[in-house]
Structures are given as structure tokens and as C-alpha cells.
N, C-alpha and C positions, 0 to 999 in steps of 0.2 A: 556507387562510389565514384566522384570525380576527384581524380587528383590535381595538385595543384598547376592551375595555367591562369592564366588571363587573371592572374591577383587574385585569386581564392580556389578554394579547396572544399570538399559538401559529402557527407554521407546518409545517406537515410536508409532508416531499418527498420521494418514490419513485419510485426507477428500475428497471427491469427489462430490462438493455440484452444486446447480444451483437455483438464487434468484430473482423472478423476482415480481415486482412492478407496481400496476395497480393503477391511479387514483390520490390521494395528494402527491406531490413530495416529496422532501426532507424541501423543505420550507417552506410546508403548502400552494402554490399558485398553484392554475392548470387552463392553459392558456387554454382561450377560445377555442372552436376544430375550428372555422372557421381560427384560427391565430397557436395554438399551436400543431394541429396535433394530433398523435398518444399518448394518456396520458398513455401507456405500454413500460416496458421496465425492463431490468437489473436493479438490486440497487445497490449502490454506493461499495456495498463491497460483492459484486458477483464474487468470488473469487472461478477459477473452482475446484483447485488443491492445497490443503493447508495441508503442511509437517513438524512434528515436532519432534525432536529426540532429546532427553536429555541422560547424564547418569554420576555416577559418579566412580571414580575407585581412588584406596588407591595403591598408591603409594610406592617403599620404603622409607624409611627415614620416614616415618610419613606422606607424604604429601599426602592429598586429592587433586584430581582432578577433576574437573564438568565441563560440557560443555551443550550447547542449541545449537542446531541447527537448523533455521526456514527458510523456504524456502513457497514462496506464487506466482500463478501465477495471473498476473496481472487483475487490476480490473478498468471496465470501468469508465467513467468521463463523466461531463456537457459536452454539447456543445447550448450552449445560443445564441442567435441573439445578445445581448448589445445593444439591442433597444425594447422601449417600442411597440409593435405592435398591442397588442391591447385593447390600451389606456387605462389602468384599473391603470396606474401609477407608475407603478415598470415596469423593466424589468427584475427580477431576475429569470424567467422560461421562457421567452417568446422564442420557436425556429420559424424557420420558417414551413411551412403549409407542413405535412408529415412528420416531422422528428418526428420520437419518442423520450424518454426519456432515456438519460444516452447511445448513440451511440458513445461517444469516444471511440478510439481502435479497434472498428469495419469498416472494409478495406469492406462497401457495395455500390457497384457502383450505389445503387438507393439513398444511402445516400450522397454518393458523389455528385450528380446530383443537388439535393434540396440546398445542401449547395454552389457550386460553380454557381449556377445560382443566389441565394441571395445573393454572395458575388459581382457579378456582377453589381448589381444594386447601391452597394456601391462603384462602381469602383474600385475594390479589385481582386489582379490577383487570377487565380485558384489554389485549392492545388491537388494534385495526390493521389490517391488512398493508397498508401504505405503511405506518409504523414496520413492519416485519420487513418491506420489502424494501426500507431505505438503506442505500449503498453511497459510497464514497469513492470520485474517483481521483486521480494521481494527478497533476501538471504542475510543470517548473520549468524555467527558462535559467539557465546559467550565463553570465558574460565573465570574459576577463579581456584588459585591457593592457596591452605593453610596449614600452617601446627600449630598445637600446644605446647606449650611447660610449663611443668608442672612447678609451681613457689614454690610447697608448701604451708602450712595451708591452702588449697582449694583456690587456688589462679591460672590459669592460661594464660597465652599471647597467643592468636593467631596474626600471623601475614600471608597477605595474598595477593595477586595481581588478580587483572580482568581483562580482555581484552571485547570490547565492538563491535562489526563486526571485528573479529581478523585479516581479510584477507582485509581490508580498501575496501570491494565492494561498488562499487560507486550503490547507490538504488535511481535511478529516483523518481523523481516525478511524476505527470501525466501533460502531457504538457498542454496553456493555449486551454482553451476550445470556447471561444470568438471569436466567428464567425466573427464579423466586426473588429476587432485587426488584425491589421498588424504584431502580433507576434502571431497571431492564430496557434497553433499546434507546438511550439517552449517549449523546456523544459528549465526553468529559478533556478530548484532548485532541490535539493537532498536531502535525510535521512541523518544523521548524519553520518560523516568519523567514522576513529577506535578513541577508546576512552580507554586510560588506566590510572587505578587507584588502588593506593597501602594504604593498612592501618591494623592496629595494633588493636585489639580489649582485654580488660585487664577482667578476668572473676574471682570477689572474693566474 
């Protein structure tokens, strides 16, 4: 962290973390071990590599400048059966026998094995290793832009612009996780494009 001197101000933050989950999922169901497997695993925001740089800096003419910049690498996802296996009524945990918990994005050829031999049974072609092992990571650049201007009897306007991922990076989703879908492992959606917005703030 520097604080503000010499016309600007900068913090940068680094994580190098590792999260892992044993036992109640994320839903509170944990599938039978003769159906569900392995109940360990990564958790849903196990997130190895997590980067975050702020700072602001005074411009001339008056204007302030700030910016955020977050940068995350990618974090694992479900990968479900979409069938009830064993028969407890939901299938909303249920994998098939060895898969552990939260193995999307992980490119392991014994995960691949479990999963393309159940997809079999469903008469469901196979997916490739690279398919299994595709991950999505995080980046976005924020700006905002402002300047003040004095009105008198303690009165003043700021007027100001923000830019929201400045550089419109397209941020995946995590593809669908759903082992018996025919769009298993298919990415359908993104974070939000850039997003800009301008406004006046009146301070008396």
C-alpha cells in the first residue's frame, strides 16, 4: 500500500490460496458413497491465483483518476450425473461412482474415464480430455473519472464518468456441468460486457 504523495495513491493485493471440501456439498446433500463417490474436493471458489491493484492519481485540471484492477484464475465447477442414482429423490449431487466433488476444469484422464463410460450408458458420445479440462479465467479493468467544481456559499458539482471491464474482456462462465446434456461442457454465458456511466453529483 502506498498512500497518497507525489499525486497518487496504489495498493496491490495477492493471493496464493488452495480450498478444499470434505463431506456436505454445497447443497447440503451428500450422495450415497456406493452412487456418489469420492465426498472431497475443491470448493466452488477455489480460486488458486487472486490479483487486485487499485490506485488513484490527481490529474491536472483538477481531475481525479481511480482504477481497480482484478484479475482471478479460474475456479472449479459441478459436474452432476442429471439423474437421480440413488434414489433418495433429487439429483442435485448425484455423480457417477469415483468422481469426486467440484472436478470441472480438471483435464484428469481417470476423471475422464468415469465420466465418458456413464455417458455411454446414456448413449452420449465422448468428450476429450481438453473438453473436460477447459477453465475460464477472471479480468477486468474499472476507470472512473471526476472532477469538481466550486459553486459557492459551500456549495459544489462534481461531475464524473466510470467505465465498468474498460477493455469489454469477454469473462466466461463455467461451462454446463451436466454429465447426461448434450451441451455438457458447452459455455452458454458471460459476465457482464463494458458498461459506461456518466453523472453529476450537487454537494450544498
Amino acid at each position: 500500500t502506498k498512500r497518497m504523495s507525489s499525486r497518487y495513491q496504489a495498493q496491490v493485493s495477492y493471493a496464493l490460496s488452495r480450498a478444499l471440501l470434505r463431506g456436505a456439498n454445497t447443497h447440503f446433500y451428500t450422495p450415497s458413497k456406493a452412487i456418489g463417490g469420492v465426498d472431497r474436493g475443491p470448493t466452488l471458489n477455489d480460486m488458486r491465483h487472486k490479483l487486485s491493484v487499485a490506485g488513484v492519481v490527481q490529474m491536472p485540471f483538477g481531475i481525479h483518476a481511480s482504477t481497480i484492477v482484478v484479475a482471478n484464475s479460474a475456479a472449479p465447477y459441478r459436474l452432476v450425473a442429471g439423474a437421480d442414482l440413488d434414489g433418495d429423490g433429487t439429483s442435485i449431487e448425484d455423480r457417477p461412482a469415483g468422481l469426486a466433488l467440484n472436478q470441472g476444469g480438471r483435464a484428469s484422464q481417470a476423471n475422464l474415464d468415469i465420466i465418458n463410460a456413464f455417458r455411454a450408458t446414456r448413449g452420449l458420445p465422448a468428450v476429450t480430455l481438453d473438453q473436460l479440462g477447459q477453465k475460464y479465467g477472471y479480468f477486468s479493468v474499472d476507470l472512473r473519472l471526476s472532477k469538481s467544481f466550486t459553486l459557492g456559499r459551500g456549495m459544489s458539482l462534481e461531475v464524473l464518468g466510470e467505465a465498468f471491464n474498460l477493455f469489454n474482456r469477454v469473462n466466461f462462465s463455467s461451462p454446463n456441468g451436466t454429465i447426461t446434456s448434450r451441451t455438457f461442457l458447452v459455455v452458454s454465458s458471460a459476465d457482464a460486457p463494458r458498461e459506461m456511466q456518466f453523472g453529476a453529483k450537487l454537494k450544498f
